[in-house]
N, C-alpha and C positions, 0 to 999 in steps of 0.2 A: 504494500500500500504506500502508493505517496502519502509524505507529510504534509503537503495542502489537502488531499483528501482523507485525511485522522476527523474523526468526526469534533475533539477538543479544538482543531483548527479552522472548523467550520463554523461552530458555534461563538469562536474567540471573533473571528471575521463579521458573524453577525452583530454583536456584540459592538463592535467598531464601525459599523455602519448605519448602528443604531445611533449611537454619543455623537457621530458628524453629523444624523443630520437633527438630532435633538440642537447640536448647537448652531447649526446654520437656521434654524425655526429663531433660535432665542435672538439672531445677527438679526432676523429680519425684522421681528418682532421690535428692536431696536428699546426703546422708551416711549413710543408712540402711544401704551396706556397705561404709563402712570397715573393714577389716581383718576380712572375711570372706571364708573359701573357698567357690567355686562351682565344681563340677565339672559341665560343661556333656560329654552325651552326644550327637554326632552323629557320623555317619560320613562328612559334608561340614561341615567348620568353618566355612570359607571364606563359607560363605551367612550367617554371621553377625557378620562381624567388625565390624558398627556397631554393634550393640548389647553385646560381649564386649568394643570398646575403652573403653565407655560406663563399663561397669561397670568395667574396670581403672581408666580414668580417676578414676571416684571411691571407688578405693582398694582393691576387691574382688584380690582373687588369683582369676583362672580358669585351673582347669585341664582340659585338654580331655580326653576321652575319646572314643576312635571306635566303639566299640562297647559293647553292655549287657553283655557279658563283659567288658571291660576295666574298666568302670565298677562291676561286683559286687566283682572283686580290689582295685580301690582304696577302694571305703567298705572293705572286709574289713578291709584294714591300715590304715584311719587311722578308723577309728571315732572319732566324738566331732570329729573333727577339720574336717569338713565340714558348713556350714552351709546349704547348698540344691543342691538338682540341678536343672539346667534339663535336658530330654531330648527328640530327638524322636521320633516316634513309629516311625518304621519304620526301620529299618538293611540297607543288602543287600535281598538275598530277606525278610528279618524285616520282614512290614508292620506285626506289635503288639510290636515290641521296646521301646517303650516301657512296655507293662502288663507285660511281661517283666520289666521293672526294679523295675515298681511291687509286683508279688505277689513278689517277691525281699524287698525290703524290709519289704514286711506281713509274710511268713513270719519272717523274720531278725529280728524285734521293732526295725526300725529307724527312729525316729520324726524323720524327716528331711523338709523342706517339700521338694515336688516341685509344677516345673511340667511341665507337657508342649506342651511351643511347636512347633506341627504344624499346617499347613493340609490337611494330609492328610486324604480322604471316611475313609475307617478310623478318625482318630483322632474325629473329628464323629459317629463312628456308634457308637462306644465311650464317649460321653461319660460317659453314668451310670457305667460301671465304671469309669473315671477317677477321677472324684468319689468312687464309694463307695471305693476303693482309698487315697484321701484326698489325691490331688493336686488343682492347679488347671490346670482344662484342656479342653480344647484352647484352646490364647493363640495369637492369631494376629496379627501384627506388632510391629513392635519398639518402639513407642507400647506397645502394651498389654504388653510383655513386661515393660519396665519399671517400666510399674505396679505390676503383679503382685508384682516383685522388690520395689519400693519396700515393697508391703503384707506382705511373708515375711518380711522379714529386718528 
């Protein structure tokens, strides 16, 4: 067996490709959300927490919401006070809960940058009304998530 295919040297390579581009996320991320609030909508958090500690690491407050109804009462009460939503697209049974959120906001005169971070066929097949509804979207990985964020905020 080659020593690049030892399975400890496959995993060490993973391993190292993970930390480059964990810090090329953090280069781009730069300081651009210091001391800004993200209220990230999903009804599984958990699938996100590399890119949510990203963003706390470089200063961001995230607070989570598990669903488009939880996340209409918190912009309700803290208007002004939230600087991006991150959201995905389906919650539950709800596979457009994320344009759910989005025509909430158009209706409610709420001019708030919205991503929709969704691998979801629904959200790829909704794109144009994403877009026309004025988010950015469908973002898919947490490379591109962070761009996205880097370019919002």
């Amino acid at each position: 067996m080659k020593r690049r295919d030892h399975p400890q040297h496959t995993a060490l390579s993973a391993i190292r490709e993970a930390a480059a581009a964990l810090a090329d996320m953090r280069r781009t991320l730069g300081g651009s959300s210091a001391g800004k609030c993200v209220l990230w909508v999903d009804d599984h958090p958990g699938n996100n927490d590399i890119p949510r500690r990203l963003l706390e690491d470089a200063g961001a407050s995230v607070e989570l919401a598990l669903s488009t109804a939880e996340a209409i009462s918190r912009l309700e009460g803290r208007a002004g006070r939230v600087d991006l939503v991150i959201s995905d697209m389906g919650q539950g049974e709800n596979s457009i809960a994320g344009i759910e959120l989005l025509r909430f906001l158009h209706r409610a005169g709420m001019c708030l940058p919205v991503i929709i971070y969704s691998d979801s066929p629904k959200a790829q097949e909704r794109r144009g009304e994403i877009e026309n509804l004025g988010a950015v979207g469908p973002v898919l990985g947490p490379k591109n998530l962070i761009a996205a964020v880097s370019r919002l905020l």
